[in-house]
N, C-alpha and C positions, 0 to 999 in steps of 0.2 A: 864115332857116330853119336857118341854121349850130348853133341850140337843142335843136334835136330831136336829140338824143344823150344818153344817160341820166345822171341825175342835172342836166342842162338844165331852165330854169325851161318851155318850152313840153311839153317831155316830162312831165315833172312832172305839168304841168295837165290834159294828154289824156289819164294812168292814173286819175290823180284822178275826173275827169267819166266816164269811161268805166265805171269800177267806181259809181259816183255815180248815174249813168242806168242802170246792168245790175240797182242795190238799187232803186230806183224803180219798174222796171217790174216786179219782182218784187213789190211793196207798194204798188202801185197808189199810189205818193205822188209821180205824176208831176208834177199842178197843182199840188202843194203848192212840191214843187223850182222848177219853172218860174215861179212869182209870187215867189217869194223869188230864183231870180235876175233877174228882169227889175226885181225892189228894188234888190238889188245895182248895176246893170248906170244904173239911175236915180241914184240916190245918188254911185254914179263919177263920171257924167257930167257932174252938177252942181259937184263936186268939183273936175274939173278944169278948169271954164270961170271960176275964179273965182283 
């Protein structure tokens, strides 16, 4: 957790998502975000068992 201090890659990722999810729910492009990361999130996976 020593990340979470700005310019930190977890810091980074939680302004990222957060503004990421706050334009989403504004445009109603929430399934759209959530199947393209749970692509992502598939793809990592595989990625790193190999």
């Amino acid at each position: 957790m020593r990340d979470l201090v700005p310019g930190g890659y977890l810091f980074t990722h939680a302004i990222f998502w957060t503004v990421v999810a706050m334009v989403a729910v504004g445009t109603n492009a929430v399934a759209i975000i959530l199947s393209i990361g749970l692509g992502l999130l598939v793809v990592e996976t595989v990625t790193q068992q190999k």
